[in-house]
Biopython code that builds the backbone (N, CA, C, O; Angstrom):
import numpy as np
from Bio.PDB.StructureBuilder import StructureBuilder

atoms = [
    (1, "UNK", "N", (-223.630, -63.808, 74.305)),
    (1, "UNK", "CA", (-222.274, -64.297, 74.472)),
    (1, "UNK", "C", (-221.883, -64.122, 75.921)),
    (1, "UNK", "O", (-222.366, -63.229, 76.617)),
    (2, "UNK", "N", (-220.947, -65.046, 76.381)),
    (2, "UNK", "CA", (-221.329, -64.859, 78.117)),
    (2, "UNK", "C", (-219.546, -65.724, 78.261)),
    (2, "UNK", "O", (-219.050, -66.469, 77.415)),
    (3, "UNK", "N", (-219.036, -65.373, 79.352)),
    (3, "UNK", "CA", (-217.562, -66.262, 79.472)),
    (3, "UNK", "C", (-217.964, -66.902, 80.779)),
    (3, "UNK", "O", (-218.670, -66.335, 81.614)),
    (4, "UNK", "N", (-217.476, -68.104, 80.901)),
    (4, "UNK", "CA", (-217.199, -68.802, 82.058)),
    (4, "UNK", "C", (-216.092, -68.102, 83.007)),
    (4, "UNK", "O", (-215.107, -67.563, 82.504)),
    (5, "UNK", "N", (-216.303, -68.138, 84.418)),
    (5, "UNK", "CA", (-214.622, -67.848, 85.085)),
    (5, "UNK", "C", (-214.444, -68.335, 86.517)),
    (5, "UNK", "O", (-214.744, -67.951, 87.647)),
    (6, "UNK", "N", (-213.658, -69.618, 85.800)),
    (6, "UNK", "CA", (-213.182, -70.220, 87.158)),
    (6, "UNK", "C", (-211.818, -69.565, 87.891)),
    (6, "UNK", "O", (-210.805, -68.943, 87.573)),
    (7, "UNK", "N", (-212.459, -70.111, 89.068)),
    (7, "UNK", "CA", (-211.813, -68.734, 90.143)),
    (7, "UNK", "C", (-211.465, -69.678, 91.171)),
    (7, "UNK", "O", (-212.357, -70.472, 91.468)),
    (8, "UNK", "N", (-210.052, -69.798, 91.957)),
    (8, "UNK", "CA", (-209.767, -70.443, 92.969)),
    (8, "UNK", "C", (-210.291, -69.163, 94.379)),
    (8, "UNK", "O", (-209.915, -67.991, 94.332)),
    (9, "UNK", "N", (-210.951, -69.571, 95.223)),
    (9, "UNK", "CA", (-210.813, -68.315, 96.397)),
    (9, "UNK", "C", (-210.447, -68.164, 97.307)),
    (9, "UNK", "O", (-210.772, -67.369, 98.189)),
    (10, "UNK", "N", (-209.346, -69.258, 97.224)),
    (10, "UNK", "CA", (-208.344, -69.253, 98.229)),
    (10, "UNK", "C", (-207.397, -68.160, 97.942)),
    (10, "UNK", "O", (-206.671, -67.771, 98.857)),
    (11, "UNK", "N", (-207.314, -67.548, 96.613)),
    (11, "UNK", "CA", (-206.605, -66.907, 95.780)),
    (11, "UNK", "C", (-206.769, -65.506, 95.787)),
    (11, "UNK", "O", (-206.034, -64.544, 96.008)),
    (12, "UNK", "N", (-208.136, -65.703, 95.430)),
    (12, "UNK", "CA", (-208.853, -64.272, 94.952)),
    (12, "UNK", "C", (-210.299, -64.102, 95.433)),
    (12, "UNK", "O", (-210.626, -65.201, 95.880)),
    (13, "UNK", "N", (-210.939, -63.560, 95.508)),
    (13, "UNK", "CA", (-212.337, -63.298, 96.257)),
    (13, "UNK", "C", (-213.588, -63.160, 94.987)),
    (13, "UNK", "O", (-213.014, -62.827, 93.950)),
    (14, "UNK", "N", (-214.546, -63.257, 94.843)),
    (14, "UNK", "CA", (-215.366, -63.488, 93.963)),
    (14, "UNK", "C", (-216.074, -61.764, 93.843)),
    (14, "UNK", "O", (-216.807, -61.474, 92.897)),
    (15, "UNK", "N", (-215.719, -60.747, 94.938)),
    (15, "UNK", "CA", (-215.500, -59.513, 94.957)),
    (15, "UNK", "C", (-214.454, -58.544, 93.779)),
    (15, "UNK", "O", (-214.668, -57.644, 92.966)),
    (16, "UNK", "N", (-213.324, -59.280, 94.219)),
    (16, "UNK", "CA", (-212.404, -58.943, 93.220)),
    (16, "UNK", "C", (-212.266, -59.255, 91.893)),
    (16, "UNK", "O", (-211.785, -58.464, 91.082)),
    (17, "UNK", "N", (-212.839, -60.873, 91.484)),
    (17, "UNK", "CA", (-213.206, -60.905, 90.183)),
    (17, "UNK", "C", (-214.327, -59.804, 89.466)),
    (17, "UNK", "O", (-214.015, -59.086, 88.516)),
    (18, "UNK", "N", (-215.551, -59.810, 90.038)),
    (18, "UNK", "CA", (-216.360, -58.856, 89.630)),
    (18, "UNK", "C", (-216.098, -57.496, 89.060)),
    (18, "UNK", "O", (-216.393, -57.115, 87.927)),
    (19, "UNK", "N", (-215.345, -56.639, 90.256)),
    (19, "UNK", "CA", (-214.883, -55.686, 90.211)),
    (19, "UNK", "C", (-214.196, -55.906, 88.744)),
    (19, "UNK", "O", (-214.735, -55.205, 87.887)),
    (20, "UNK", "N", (-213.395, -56.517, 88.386)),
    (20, "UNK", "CA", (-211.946, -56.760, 87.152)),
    (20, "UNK", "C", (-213.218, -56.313, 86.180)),
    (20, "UNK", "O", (-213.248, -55.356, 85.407)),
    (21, "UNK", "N", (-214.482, -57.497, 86.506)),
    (21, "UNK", "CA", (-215.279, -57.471, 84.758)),
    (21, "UNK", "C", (-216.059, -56.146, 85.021)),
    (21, "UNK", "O", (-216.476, -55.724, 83.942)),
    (22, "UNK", "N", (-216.381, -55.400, 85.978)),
    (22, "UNK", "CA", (-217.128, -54.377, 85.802)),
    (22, "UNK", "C", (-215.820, -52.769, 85.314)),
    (22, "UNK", "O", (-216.023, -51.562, 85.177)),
    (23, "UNK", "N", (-214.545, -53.656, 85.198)),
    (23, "UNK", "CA", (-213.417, -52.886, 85.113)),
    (23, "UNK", "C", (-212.966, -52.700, 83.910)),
    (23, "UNK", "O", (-212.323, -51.737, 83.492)),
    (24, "UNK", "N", (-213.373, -53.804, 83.252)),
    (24, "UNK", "CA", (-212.640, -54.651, 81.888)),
    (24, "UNK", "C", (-213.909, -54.613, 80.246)),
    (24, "UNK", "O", (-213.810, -54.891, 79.051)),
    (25, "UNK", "N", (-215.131, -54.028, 81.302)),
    (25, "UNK", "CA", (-216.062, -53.683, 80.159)),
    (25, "UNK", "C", (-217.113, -52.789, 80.495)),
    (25, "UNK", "O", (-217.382, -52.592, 81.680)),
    (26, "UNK", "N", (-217.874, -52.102, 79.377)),
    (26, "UNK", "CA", (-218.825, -50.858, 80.211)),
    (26, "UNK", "C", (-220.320, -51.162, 80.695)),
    (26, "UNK", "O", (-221.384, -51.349, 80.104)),
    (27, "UNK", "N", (-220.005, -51.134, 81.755)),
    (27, "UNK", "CA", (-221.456, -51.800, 82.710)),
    (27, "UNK", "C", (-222.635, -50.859, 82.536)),
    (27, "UNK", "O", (-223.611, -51.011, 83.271)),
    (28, "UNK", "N", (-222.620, -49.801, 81.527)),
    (28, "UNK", "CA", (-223.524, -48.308, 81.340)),
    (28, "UNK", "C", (-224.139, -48.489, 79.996)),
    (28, "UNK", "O", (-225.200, -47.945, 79.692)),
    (29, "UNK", "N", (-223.223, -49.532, 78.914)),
    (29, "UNK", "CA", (-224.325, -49.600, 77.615)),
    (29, "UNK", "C", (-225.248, -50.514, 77.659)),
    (29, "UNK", "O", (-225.115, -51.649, 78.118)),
    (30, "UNK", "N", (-226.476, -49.912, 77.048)),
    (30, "UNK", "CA", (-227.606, -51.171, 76.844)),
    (30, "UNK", "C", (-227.449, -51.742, 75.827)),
    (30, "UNK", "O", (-227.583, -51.151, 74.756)),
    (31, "UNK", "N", (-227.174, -52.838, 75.890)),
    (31, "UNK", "CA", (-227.715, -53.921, 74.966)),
    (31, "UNK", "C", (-226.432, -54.062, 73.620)),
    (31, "UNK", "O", (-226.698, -54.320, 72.446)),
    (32, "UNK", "N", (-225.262, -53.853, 74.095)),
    (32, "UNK", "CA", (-223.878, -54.197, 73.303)),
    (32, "UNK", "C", (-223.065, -53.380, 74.661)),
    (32, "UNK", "O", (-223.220, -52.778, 75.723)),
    (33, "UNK", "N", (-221.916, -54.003, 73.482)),
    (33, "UNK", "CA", (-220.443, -53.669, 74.198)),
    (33, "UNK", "C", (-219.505, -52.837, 72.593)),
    (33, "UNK", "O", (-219.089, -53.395, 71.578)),
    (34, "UNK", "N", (-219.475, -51.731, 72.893)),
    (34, "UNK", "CA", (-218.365, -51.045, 71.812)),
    (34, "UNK", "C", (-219.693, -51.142, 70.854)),
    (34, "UNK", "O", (-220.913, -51.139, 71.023)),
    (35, "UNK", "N", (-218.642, -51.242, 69.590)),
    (35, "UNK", "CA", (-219.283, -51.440, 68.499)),
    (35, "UNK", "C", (-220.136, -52.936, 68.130)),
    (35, "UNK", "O", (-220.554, -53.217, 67.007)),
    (36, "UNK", "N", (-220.244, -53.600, 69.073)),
    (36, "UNK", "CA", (-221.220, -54.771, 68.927)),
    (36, "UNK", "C", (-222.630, -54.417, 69.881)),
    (36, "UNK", "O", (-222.804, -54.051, 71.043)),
    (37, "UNK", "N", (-223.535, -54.743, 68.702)),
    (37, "UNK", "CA", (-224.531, -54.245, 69.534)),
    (37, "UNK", "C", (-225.750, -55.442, 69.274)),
    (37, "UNK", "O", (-226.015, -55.906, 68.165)),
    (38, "UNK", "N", (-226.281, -55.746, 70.293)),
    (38, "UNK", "CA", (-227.439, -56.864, 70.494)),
    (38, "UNK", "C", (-227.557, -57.193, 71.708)),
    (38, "UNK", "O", (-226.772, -56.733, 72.536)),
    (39, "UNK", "N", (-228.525, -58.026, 72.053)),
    (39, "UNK", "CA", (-229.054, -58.549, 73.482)),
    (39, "UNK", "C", (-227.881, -59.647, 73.997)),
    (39, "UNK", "O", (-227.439, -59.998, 75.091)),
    (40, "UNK", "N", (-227.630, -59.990, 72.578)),
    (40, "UNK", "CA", (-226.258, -60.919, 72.765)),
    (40, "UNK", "C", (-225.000, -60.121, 73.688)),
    (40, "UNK", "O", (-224.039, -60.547, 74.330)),
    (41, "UNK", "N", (-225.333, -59.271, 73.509)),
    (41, "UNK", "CA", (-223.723, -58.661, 74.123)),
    (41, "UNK", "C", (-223.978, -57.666, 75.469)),
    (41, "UNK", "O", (-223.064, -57.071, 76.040)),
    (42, "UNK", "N", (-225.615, -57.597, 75.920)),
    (42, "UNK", "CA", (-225.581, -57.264, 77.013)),
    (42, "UNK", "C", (-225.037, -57.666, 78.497)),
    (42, "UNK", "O", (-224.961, -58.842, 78.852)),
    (43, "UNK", "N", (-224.652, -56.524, 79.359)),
    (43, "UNK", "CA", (-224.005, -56.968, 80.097)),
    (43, "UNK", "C", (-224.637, -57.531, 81.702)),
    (43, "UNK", "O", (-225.201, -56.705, 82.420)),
    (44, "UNK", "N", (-224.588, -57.987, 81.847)),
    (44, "UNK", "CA", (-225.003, -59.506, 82.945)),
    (44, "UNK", "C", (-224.212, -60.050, 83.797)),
    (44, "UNK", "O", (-223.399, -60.844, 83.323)),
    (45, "UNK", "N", (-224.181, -59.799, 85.385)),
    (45, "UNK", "CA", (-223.727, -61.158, 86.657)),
    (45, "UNK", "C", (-224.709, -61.929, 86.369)),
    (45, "UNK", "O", (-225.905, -61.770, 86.121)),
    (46, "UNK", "N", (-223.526, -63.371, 86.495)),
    (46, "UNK", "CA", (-224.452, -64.503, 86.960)),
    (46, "UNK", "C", (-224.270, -64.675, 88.082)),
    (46, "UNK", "O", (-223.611, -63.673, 88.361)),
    (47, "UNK", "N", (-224.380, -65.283, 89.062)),
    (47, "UNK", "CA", (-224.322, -65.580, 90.047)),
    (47, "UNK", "C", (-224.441, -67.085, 90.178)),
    (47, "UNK", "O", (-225.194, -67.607, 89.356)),
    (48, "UNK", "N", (-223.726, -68.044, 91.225)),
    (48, "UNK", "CA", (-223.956, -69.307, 91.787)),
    (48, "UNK", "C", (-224.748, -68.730, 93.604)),
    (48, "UNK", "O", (-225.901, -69.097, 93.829)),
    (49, "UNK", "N", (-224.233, -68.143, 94.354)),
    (49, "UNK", "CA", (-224.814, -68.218, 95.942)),
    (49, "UNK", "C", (-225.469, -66.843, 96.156)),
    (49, "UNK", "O", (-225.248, -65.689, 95.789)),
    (50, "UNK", "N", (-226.073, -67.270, 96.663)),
    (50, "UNK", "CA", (-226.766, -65.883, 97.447)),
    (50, "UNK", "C", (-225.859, -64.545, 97.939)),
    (50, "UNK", "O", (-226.082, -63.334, 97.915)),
    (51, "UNK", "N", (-224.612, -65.452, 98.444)),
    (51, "UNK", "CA", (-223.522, -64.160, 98.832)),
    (51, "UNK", "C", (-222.929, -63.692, 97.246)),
    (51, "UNK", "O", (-222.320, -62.623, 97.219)),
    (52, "UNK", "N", (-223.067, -64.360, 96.091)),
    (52, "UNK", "CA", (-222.208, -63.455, 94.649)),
    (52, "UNK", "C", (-223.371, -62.575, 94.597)),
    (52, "UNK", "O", (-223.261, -61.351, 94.680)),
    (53, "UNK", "N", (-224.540, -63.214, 94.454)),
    (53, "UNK", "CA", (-226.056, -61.832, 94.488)),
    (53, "UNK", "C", (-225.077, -61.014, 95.353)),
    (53, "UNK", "O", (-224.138, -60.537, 94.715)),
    (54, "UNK", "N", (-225.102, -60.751, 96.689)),
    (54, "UNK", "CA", (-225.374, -59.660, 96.775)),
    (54, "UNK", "C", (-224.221, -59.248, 96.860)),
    (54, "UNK", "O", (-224.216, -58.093, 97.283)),
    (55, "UNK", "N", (-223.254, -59.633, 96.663)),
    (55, "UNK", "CA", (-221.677, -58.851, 96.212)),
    (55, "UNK", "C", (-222.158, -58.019, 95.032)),
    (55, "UNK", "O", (-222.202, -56.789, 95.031)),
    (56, "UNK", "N", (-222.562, -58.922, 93.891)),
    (56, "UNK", "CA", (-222.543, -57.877, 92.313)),
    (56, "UNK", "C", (-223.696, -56.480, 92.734)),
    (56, "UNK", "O", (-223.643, -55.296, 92.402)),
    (57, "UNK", "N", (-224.641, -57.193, 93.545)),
    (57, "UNK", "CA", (-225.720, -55.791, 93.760)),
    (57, "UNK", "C", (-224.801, -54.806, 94.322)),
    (57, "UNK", "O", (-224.697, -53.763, 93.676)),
    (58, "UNK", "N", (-224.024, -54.933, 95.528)),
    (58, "UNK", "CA", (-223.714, -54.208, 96.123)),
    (58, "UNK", "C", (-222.313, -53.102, 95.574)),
    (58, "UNK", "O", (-221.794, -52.048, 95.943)),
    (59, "UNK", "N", (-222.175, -53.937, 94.677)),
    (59, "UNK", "CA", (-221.104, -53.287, 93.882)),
    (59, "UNK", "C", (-221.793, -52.691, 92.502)),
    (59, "UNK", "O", (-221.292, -51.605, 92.212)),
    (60, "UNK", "N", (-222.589, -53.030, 91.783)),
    (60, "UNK", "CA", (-223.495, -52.055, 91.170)),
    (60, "UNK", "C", (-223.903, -50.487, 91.608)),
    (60, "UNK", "O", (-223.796, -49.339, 91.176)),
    (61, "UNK", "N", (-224.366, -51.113, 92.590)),
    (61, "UNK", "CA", (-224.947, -49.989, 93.726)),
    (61, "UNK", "C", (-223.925, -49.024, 94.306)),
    (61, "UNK", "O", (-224.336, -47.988, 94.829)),
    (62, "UNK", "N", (-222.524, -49.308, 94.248)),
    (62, "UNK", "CA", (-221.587, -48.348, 94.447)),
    (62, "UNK", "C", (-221.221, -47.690, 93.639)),
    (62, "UNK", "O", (-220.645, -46.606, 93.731)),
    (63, "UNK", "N", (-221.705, -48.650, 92.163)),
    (63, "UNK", "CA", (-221.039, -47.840, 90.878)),
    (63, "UNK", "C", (-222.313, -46.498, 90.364)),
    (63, "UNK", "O", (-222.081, -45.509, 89.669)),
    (64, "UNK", "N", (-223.274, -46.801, 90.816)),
    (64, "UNK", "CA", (-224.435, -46.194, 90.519)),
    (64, "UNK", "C", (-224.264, -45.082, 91.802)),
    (64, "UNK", "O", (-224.336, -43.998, 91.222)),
    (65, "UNK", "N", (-224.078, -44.815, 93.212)),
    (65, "UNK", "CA", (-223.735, -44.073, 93.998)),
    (65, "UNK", "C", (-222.883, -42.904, 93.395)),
    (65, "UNK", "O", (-223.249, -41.729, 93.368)),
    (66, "UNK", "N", (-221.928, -43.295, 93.009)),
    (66, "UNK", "CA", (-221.119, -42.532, 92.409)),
    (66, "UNK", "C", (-221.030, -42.117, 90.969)),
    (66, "UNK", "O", (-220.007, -41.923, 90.312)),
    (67, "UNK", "N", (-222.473, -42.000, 90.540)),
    (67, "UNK", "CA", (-223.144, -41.299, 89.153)),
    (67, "UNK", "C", (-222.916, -41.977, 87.680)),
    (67, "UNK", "O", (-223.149, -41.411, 86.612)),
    (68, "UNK", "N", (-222.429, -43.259, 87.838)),
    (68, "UNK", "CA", (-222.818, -44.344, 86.896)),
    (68, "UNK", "C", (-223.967, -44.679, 86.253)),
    (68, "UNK", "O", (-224.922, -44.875, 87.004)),
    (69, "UNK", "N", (-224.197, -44.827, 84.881)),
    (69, "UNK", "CA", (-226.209, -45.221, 85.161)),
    (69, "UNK", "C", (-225.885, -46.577, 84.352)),
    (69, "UNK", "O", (-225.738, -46.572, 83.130)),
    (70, "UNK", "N", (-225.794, -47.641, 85.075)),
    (70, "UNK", "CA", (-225.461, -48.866, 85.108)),
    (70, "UNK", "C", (-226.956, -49.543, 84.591)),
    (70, "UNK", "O", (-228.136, -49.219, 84.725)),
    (71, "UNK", "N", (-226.255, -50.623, 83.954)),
    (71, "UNK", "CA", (-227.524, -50.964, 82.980)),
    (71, "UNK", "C", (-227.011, -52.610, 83.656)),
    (71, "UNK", "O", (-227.898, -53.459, 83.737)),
    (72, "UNK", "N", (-226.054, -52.859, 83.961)),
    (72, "UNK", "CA", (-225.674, -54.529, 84.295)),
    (72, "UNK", "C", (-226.495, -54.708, 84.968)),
    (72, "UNK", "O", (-226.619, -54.037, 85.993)),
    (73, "UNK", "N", (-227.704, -56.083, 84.489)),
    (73, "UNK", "CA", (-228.483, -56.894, 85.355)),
    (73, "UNK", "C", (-227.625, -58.098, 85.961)),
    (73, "UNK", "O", (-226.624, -58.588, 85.436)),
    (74, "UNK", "N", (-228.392, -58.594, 87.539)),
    (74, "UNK", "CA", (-228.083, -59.709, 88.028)),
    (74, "UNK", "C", (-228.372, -60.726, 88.047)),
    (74, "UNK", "O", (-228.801, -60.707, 89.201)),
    (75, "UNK", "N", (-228.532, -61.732, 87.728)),
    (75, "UNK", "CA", (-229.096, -63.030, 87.205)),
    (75, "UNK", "C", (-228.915, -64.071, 87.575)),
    (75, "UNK", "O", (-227.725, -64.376, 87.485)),
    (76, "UNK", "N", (-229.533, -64.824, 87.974)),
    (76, "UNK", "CA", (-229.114, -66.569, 88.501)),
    (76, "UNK", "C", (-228.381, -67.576, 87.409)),
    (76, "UNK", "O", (-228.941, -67.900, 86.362)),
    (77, "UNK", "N", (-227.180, -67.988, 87.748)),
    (77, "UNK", "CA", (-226.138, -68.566, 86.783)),
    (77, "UNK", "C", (-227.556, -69.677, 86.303)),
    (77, "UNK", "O", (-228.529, -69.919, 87.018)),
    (78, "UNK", "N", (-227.353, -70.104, 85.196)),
    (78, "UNK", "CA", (-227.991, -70.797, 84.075)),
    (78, "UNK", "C", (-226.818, -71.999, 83.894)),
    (78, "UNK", "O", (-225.689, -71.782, 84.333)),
    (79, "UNK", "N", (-227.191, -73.498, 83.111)),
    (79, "UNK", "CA", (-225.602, -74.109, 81.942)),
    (79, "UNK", "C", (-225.331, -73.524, 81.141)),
    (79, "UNK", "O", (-225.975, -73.011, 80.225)),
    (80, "UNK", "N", (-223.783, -73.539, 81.543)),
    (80, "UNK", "CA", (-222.713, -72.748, 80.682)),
    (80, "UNK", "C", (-222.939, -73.862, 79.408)),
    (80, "UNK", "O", (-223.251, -75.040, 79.583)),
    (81, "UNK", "N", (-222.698, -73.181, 78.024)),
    (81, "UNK", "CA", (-222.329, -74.175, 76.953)),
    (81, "UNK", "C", (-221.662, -73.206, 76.039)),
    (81, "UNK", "O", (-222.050, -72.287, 75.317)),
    (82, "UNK", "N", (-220.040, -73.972, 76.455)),
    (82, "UNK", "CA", (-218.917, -73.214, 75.614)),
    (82, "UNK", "C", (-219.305, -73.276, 74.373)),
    (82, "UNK", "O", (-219.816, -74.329, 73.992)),
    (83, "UNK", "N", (-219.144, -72.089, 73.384)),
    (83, "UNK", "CA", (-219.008, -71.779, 72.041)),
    (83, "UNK", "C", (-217.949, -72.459, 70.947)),
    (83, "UNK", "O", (-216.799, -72.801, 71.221)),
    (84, "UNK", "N", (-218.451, -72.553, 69.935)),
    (84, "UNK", "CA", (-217.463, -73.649, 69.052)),
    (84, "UNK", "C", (-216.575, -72.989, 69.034)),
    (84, "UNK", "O", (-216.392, -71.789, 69.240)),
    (85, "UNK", "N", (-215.604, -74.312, 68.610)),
    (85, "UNK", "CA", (-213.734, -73.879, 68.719)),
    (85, "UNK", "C", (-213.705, -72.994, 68.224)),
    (85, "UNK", "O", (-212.993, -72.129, 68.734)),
    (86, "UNK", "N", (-214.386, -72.678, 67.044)),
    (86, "UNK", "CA", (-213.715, -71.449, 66.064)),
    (86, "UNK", "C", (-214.476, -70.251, 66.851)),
    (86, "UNK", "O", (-213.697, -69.363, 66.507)),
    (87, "UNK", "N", (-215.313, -69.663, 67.556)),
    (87, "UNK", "CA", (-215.070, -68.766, 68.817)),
    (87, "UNK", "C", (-213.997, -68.914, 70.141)),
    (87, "UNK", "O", (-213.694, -68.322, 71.176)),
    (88, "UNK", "N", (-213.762, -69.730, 69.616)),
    (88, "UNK", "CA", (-212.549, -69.779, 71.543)),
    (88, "UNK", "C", (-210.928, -68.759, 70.381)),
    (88, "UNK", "O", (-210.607, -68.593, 69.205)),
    (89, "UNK", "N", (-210.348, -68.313, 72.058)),
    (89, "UNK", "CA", (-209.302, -67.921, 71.713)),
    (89, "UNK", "C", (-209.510, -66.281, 71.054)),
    (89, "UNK", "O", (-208.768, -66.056, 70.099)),
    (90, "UNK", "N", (-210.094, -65.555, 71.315)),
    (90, "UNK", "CA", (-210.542, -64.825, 70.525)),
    (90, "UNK", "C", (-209.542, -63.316, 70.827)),
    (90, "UNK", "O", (-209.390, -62.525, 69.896)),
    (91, "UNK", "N", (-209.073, -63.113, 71.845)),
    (91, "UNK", "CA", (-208.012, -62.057, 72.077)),
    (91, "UNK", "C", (-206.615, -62.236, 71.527)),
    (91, "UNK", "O", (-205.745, -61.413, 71.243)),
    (92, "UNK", "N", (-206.690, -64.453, 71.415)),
    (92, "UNK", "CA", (-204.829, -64.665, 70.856)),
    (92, "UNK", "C", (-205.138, -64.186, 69.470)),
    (92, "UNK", "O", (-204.231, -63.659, 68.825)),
    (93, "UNK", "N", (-206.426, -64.329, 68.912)),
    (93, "UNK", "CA", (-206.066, -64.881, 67.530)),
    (93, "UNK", "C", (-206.499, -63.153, 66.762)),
    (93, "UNK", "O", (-206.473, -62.959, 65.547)),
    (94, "UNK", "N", (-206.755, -62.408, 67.480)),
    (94, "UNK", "CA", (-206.945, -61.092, 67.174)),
    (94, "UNK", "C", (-205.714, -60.155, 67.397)),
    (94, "UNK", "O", (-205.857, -58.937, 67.284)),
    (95, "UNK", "N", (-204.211, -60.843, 67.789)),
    (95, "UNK", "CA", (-202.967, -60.623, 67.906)),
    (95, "UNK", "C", (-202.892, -59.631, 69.241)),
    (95, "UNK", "O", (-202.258, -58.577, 69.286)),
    (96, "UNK", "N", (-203.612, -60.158, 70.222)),
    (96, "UNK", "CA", (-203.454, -59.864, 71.681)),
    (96, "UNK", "C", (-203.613, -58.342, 71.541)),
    (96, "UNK", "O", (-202.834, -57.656, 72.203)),
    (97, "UNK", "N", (-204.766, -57.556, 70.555)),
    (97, "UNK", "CA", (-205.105, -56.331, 70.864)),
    (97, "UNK", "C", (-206.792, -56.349, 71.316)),
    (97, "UNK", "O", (-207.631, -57.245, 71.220)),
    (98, "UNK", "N", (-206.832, -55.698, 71.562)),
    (98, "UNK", "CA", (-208.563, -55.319, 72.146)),
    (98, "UNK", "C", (-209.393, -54.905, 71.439)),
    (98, "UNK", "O", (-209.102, -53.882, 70.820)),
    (99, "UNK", "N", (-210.235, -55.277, 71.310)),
    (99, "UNK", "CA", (-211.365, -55.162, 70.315)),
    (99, "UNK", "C", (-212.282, -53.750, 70.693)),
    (99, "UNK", "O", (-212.204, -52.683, 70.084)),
    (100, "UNK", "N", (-213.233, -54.069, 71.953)),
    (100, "UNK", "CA", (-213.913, -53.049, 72.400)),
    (100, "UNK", "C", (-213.552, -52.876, 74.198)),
    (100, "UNK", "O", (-214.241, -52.122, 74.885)),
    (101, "UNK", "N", (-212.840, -53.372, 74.564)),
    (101, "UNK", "CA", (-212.615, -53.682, 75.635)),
    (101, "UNK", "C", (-211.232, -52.886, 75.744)),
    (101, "UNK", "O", (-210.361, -52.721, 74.890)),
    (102, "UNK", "N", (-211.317, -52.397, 77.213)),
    (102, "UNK", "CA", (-210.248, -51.735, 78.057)),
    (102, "UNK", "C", (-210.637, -51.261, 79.449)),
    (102, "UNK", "O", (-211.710, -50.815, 79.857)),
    (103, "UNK", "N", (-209.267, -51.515, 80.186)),
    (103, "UNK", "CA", (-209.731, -51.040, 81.628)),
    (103, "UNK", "C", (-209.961, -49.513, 81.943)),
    (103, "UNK", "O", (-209.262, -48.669, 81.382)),
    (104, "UNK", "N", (-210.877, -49.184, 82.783)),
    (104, "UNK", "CA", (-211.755, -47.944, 83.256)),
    (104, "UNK", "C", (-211.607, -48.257, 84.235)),
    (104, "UNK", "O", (-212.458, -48.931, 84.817)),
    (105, "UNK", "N", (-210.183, -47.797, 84.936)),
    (105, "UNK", "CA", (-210.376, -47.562, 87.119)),
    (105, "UNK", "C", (-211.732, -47.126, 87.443)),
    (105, "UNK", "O", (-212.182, -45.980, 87.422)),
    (106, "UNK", "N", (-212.192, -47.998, 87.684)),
    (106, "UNK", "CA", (-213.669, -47.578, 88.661)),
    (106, "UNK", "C", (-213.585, -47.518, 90.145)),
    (106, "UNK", "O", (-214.086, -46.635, 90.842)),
    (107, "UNK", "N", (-212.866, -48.597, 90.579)),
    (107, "UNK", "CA", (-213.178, -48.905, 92.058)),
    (107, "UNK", "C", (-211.604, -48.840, 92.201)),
    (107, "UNK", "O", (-210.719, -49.526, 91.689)),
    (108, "UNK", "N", (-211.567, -47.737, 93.105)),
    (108, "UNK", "CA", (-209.836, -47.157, 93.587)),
    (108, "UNK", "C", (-209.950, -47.280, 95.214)),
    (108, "UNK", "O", (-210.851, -46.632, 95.747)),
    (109, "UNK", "N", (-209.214, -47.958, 95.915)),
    (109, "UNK", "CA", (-208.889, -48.514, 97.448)),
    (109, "UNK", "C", (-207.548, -48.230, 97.662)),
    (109, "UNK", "O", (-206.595, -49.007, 97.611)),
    (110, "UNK", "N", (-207.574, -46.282, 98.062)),
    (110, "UNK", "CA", (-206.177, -46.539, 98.405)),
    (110, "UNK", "C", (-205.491, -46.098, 97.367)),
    (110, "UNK", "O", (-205.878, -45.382, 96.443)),
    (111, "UNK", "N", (-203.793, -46.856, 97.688)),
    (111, "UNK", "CA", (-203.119, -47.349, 96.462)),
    (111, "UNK", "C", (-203.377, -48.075, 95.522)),
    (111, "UNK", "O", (-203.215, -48.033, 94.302)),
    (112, "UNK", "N", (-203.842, -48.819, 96.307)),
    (112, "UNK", "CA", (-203.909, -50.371, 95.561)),
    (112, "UNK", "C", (-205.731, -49.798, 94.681)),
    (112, "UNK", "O", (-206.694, -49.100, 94.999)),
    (113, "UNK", "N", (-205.331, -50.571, 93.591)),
    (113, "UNK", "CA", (-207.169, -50.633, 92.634)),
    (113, "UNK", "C", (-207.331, -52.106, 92.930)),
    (113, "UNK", "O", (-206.523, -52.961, 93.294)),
    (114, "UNK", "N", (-208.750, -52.143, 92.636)),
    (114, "UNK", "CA", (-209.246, -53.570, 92.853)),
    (114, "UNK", "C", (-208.993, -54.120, 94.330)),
    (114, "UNK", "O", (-209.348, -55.259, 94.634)),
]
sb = StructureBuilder()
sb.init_structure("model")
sb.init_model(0)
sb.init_chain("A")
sb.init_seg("    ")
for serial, (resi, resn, name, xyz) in enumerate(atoms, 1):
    if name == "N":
        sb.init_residue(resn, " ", resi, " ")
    sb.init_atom(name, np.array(xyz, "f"), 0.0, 1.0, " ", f" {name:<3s}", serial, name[0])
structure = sb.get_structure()
């Protein structure tokens, strides 16, 4: 299972997205997330350019510096092929609570996170 995320970067930096998903799920389990567990739910950058490579490495590599044992591989983006309707929507229709997912401040700059 894998999400698409379009990103304007005039906006936001492809740094700062990363950071959110290495924020927003645990980059340390193998092979699930929470209580879902399979290859399906391992956690994975894709990448489009050579500069997202080495953003996600380099931000791995900070999370692992600082005694993480990070299991997120990096990977060359593949075609996306969205999941049927009846998978879309899956946080509205679960009444906007969280399933296995929650934020973990990892990367603190400052005041400001992220």
């Amino acid at each position: 299972e894998a999400v698409e995320v379009l990103f304007d970067p005039k906006i936001t930096s492809y740094e700062r997205v990363t950071k959110w998903f290495l924020e927003i799920h645990d980059p340390t389990q193998q092979d699930g997330q929470g209580p879902d567990i399979g290859q399906q739910y391992r956690s994975v950058i894709y990448y489009l350019t050579y500069e997202q490579q080495e953003t996600a490495e380099r931000l791995l590599a900070q999370l692992k510096k600082m005694g993480y044992p990070v299991v997120t591989a990096v990977r060359a983006a593949a075609p996306f092929y969205p999941a049927e309707t009846y998978h879309q929507g899956y946080y509205a229709k679960g009444h906007g609570e969280p399933y296995c997912h929650w934020r973990v401040e990892r990367f603190v700059l400052g005041k400001n996170t992220l």
